[in-house]
C-alpha positions in Angstrom: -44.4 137.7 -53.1 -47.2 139.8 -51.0 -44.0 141.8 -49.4 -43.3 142.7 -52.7 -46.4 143.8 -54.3 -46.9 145.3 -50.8 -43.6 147.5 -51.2 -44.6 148.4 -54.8 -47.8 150.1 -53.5 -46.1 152.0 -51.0 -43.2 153.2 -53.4 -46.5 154.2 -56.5 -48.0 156.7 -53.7 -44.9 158.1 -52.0 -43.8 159.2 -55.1 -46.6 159.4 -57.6 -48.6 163.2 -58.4 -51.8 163.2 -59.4 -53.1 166.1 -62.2 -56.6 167.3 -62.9 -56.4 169.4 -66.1 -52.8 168.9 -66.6 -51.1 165.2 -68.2 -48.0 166.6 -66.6 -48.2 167.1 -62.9 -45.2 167.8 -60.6 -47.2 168.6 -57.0 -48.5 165.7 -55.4 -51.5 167.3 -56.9 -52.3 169.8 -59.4 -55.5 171.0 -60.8 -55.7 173.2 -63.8 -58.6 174.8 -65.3 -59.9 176.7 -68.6 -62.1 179.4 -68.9 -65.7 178.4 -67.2 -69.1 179.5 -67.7 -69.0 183.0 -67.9 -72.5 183.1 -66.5 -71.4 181.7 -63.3 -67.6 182.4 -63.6 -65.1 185.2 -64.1 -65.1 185.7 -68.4 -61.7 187.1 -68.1 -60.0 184.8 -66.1 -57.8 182.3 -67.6 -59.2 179.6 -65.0 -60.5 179.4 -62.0 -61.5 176.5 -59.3 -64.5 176.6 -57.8 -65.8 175.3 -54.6 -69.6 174.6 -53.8 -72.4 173.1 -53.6 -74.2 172.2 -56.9 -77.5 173.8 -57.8 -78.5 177.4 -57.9 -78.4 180.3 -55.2 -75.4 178.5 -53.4 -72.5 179.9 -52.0 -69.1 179.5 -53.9 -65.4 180.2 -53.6 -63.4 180.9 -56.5 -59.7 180.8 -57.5 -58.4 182.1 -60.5 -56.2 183.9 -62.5 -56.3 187.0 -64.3 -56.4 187.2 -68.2 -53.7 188.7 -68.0 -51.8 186.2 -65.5 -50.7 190.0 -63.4 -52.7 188.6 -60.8 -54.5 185.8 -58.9 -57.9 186.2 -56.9 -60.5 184.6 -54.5 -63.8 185.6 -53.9 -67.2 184.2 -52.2 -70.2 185.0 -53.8 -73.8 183.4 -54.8 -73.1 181.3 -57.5 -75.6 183.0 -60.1 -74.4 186.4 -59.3 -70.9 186.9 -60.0 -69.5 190.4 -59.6 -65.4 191.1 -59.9 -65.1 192.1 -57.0 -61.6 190.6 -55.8 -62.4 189.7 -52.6 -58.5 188.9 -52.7 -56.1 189.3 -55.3 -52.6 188.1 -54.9 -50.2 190.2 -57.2 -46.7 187.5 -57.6 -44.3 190.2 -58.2 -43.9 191.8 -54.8 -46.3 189.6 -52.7 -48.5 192.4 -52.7 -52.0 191.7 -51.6 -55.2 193.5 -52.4 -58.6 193.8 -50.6 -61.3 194.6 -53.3 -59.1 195.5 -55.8 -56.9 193.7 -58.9 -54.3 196.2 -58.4 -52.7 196.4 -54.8 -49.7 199.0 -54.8 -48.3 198.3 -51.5 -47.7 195.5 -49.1 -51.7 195.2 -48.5 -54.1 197.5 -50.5 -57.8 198.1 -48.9 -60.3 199.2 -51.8 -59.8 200.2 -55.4 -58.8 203.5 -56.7 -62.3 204.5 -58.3 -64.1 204.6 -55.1 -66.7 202.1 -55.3 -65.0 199.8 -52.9 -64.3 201.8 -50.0 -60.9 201.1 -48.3 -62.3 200.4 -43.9 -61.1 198.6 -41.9 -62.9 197.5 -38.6 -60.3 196.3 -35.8 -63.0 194.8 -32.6 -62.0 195.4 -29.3 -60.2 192.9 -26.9 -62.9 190.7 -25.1 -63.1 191.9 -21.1 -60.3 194.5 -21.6 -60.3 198.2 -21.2 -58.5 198.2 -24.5 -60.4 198.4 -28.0 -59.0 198.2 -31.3 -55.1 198.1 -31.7 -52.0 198.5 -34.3 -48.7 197.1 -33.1 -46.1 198.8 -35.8 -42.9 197.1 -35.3 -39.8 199.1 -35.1 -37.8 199.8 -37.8 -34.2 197.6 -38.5 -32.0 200.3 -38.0 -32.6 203.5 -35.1 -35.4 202.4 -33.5 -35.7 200.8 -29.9 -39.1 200.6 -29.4 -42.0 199.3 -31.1 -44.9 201.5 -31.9 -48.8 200.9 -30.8 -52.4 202.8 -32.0 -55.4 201.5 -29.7 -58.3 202.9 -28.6 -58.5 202.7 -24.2 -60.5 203.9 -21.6 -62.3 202.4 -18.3 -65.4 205.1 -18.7 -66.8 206.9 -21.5 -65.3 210.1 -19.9 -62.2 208.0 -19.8 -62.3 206.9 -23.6 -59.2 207.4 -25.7 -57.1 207.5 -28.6 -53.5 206.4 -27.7 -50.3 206.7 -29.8 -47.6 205.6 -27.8 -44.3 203.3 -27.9 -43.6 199.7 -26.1 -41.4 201.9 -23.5 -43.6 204.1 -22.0 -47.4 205.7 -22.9 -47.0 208.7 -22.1 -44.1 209.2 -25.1 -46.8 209.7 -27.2 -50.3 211.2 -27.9 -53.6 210.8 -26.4 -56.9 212.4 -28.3 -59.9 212.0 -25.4 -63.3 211.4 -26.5 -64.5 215.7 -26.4 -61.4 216.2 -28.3 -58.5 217.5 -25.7 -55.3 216.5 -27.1 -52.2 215.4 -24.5 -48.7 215.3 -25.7 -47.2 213.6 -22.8 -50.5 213.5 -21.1 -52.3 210.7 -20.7 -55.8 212.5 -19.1 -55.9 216.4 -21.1 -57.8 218.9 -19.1 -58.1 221.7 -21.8 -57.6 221.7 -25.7 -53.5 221.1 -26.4 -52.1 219.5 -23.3 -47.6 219.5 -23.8 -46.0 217.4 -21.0 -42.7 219.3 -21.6 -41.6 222.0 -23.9 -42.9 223.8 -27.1 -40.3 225.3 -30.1 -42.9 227.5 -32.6 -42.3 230.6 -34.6 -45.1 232.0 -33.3 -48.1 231.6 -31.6 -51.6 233.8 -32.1 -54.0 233.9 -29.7 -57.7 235.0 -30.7 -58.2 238.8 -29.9 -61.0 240.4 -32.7 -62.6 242.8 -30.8 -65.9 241.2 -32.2 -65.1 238.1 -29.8 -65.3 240.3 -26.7 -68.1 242.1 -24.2 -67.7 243.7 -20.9 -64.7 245.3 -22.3 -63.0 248.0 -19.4 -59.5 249.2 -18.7 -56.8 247.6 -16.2 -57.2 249.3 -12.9 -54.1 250.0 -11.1 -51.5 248.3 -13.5 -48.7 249.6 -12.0 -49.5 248.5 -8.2 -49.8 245.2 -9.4 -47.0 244.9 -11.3 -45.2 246.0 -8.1 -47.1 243.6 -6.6 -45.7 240.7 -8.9 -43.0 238.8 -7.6 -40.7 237.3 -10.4 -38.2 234.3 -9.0 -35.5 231.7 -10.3 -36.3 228.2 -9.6 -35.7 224.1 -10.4 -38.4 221.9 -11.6 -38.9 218.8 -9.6 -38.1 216.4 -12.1 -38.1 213.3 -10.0 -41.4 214.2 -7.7 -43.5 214.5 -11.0 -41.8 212.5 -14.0 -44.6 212.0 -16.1 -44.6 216.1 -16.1 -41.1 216.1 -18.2 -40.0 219.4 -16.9 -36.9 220.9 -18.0 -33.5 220.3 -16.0 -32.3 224.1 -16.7 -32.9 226.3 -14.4 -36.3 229.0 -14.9 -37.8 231.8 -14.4 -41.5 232.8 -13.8 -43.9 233.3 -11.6 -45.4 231.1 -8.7 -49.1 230.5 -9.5 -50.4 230.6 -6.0 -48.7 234.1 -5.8 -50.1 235.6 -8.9 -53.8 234.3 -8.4 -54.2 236.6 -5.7 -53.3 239.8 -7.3 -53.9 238.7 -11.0 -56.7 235.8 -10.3 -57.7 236.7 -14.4 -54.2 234.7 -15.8 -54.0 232.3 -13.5 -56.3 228.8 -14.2 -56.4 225.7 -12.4 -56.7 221.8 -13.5 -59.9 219.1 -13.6 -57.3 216.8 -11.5 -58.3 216.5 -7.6 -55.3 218.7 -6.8 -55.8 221.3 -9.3 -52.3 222.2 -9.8 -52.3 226.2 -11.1 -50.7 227.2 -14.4 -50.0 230.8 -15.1 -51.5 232.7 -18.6 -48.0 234.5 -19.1 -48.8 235.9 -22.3 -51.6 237.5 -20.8 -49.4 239.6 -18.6 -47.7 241.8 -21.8 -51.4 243.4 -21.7 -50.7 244.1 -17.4 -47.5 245.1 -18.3 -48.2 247.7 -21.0 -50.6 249.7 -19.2 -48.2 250.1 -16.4 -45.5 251.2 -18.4 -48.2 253.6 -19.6 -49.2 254.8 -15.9 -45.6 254.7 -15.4 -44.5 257.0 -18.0 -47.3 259.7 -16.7 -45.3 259.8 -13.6 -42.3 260.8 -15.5 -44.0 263.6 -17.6 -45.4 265.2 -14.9 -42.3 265.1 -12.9 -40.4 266.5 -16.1 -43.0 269.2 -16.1 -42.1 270.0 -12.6 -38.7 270.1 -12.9 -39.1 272.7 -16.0 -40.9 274.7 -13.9 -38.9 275.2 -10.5 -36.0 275.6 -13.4 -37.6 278.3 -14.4 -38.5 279.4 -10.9 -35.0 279.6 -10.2 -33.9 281.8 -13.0 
């Protein structure tokens, strides 16, 4: 007899739900609510649950549903000061989520539309790491082969960056330093725009008002410099400096080293400990003008001459 009574009360509560609010339960427990105090609750919910501690100036958590059942929420807040706020809402159709706002339009929304919840987020650094803040965007399901990463890096404060780079390398990406130098391919920018590789533009301008400049005199001896200039065709070493990404084609140019000592004005040099040299080859049009200039002074005068021992000889 106690076997059976026994197996009777185990087969009630495997199988039995239990419902607050409702006569007609099919969760091993639900709990439905009405509309509560709107002093202390949400007016225009339809329900809401909320967990506390009884008397006033506690802290409580509230569930509930929108009026208009669109949305569910949760929010903390003193329990006699209640502000919709939406700490969460839950939108069912699309599993959208929403951070102070009813109305989340994407996957997860972070303020409301109006303003008056700001939409911030605040990522905190990895504890002991050189590495602050960080996104990991996952690659997409079709084309992509690498995953995608934002974090903020550096071992020093002259070392602090911005890093947007891919799971195969960092340096296929971009790198903001803290005073702003930008590196495409660059993990440590010495100057403003630092490109790892090559640049395709329609054009680019380069600041010239005459109200920007002082100490302004003319080129001295163009022409002997130009003479001066060697030009030469060369290969990159690609597989000495690979984080450089220089071309495969063979070039043309200048050799830095070269040019410095008869042109020191275009040619500038790195913050790294080798101070590699990089040649300012736009700023030899200005060299190469005023020795076609010089150049074409020669040829008049020798034209002159020629006229006159032409007419010498008649």
């Amino acid at each position: 007899m106690k076997k059976i009574v026994v197996l009777l009360l185990v087969s009630f509560y495997a199988f039995s739900q239990t419902g607050i609010g409702t006569t007609t339960p099919i969760n091993k427990l639900d709990i439905f609510t009405t509309k509560a105090d709107p002093a202390t609750s949400n007016s225009s919910a339809n329900g809401n649950l909320r967990l506390g501690a009884s008397g006033a100036n506690t802290h409580v958590l509230d569930f509930g549903l929108s009026s208009t059942s669109t949305f569910s929420w949760m929010q903390a807040r003193d329990r006699g000061n209640y502000a919709t706020l939406y700490s969460l809402a839950f939108n069912p159709i699309g599993g959208n989520v929403g951070i102070g706002t009813s109305a989340p339009n994407s996957t997860l929304t972070v303020g409301n539309s109006t303003g008056t919840i700001p939409g911030e987020i605040s990522i905190n650094p990895a504890f002991t790491s050189n590495e602050g803040g960080q996104i990991n965007i996952k690659k997409s399901l079709n084309g992509s082969t690498a995953d995608w990463i934002i974090d903020q890096y550096g071992t020093t404060s002259s070392d602090a960056r911005l890093r947007i780079f891919n799971s195969i390398a960092e340096t296929n990406g971009i790198t903001i330093m803290e005073n702003g130098n930008i590196g495409m391919g660059s993990l440590t920018p010495s100057v403003r725009l630092q490109v790892a590789g090559d640049i395709i533009a329609n054009s680019i301008a380069g600041s010239s008002d005459a109200r920007f400049k002082t100490n302004i005199s003319p080129i001295e001896n163009p022409l002997q410099k130009v003479l001066q200039l060697r030009g030469v065709n060369f290969d990159w070493k690609t597989t000495e400096f690979p984080t450089r990404s220089f071309s495969e084609n063979r070039s043309v140019g200048f050799i830095a080293q070269e040019v410095e000592k008869i042109l020191p004005e275009v040619v500038s040099k790195d913050n790294s400990p080798e101070e590699y040299r990089s040649v300012k080859y736009d700023k030899v049009v200005a060299l190469l003008v005023e020795a076609i200039k010089e150049q074409q002074k020669q040829i008049d005068s020798l034209k002159s001459q020629v006229k006159k021992l032409k007419r010498k000889k008649k």
